[in-house]
C-alpha positions, 0 to 999 in steps of 0.5 A, spaced: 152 310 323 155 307 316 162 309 315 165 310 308 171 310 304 172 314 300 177 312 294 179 316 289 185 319 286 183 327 283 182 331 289 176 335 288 172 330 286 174 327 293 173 332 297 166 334 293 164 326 295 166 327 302 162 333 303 156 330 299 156 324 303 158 327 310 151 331 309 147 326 307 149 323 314 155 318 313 161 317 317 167 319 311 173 316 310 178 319 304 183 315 300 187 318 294 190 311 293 189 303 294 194 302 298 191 307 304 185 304 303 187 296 303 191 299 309 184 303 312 180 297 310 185 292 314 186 295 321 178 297 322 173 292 325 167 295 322 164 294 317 164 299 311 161 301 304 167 302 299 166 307 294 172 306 289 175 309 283 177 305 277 181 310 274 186 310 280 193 310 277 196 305 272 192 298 274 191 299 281 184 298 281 186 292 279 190 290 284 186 293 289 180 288 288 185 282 287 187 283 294 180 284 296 179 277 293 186 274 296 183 276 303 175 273 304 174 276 311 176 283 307 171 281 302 166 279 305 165 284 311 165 290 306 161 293 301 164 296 295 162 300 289 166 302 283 166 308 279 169 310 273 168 314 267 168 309 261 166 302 263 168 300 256 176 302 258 175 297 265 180 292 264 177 285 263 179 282 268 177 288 273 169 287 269 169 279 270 170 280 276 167 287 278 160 281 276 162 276 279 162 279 285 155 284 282 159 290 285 155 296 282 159 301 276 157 308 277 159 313 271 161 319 272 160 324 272 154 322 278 147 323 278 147 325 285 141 322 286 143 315 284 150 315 286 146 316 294 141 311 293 147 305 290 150 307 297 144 307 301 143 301 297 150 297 300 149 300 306 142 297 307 146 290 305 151 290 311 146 291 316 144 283 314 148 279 317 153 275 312 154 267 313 162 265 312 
């Protein structure tokens, strides 16, 4: 079973991603910040698919995905997938990187269709062994 983490700063949306994605059949993990999730995704041994918020407060997203980049076995063993309401309002170099990396950006609000495929999608991904 894949796990996921859940990151996200508003609690209903939490919460409703957590039910959603626990019925569909995945272990859930739910974080309200990116320093829960980096502390989650450095203690646990197994891969992960990481569902994040690009709105988390001030630009801790940006911080979050830095030191994801600073940290080659974090980036490499896990999945991510970033979410926001307005692609356009992403920092710069949060969007460089987000390509760079080709981390799919979900809108929401979510097509629940969509937003289950781009995560069985990264799920389907770990399940190939990685090289480095």
């Amino acid at each position: 079973m894949v796990q996921l983490l859940v990151i996200d700063r508003d609690d209903a949306i939490r919460e409703t991603l957590v039910n959603l994605f626990e019925d569909a059949g995945y272990a859930v993990v739910a974080a309200a910040s990116a320093a829960a999730a980096l502390a989650f995704l450095r203690s646990h041994p197994d891969r992960v698919v990481v569902l994040f918020d690009a709105g988390v407060p001030g630009r801790e997203s940006d911080g979050f995905f830095s030191a994801v980049a600073a940290n080659g076995e974090l980036a490499r063993r896990h999945a991510y997938l970033c979410m926001t309401t307005n692609q356009e309002k992403l920092p710069p170099d949060l969007r460089a990187m987000l390509r760079s990396w080709a981390i799919p950006i979900l809108s929401k609000p979510f097509d629940i269709e969509s937003l289950l495929t781009a995560v069985a999608e990264a799920a389907q991904g770990l399940s190939v062994p990685r090289r480095g």
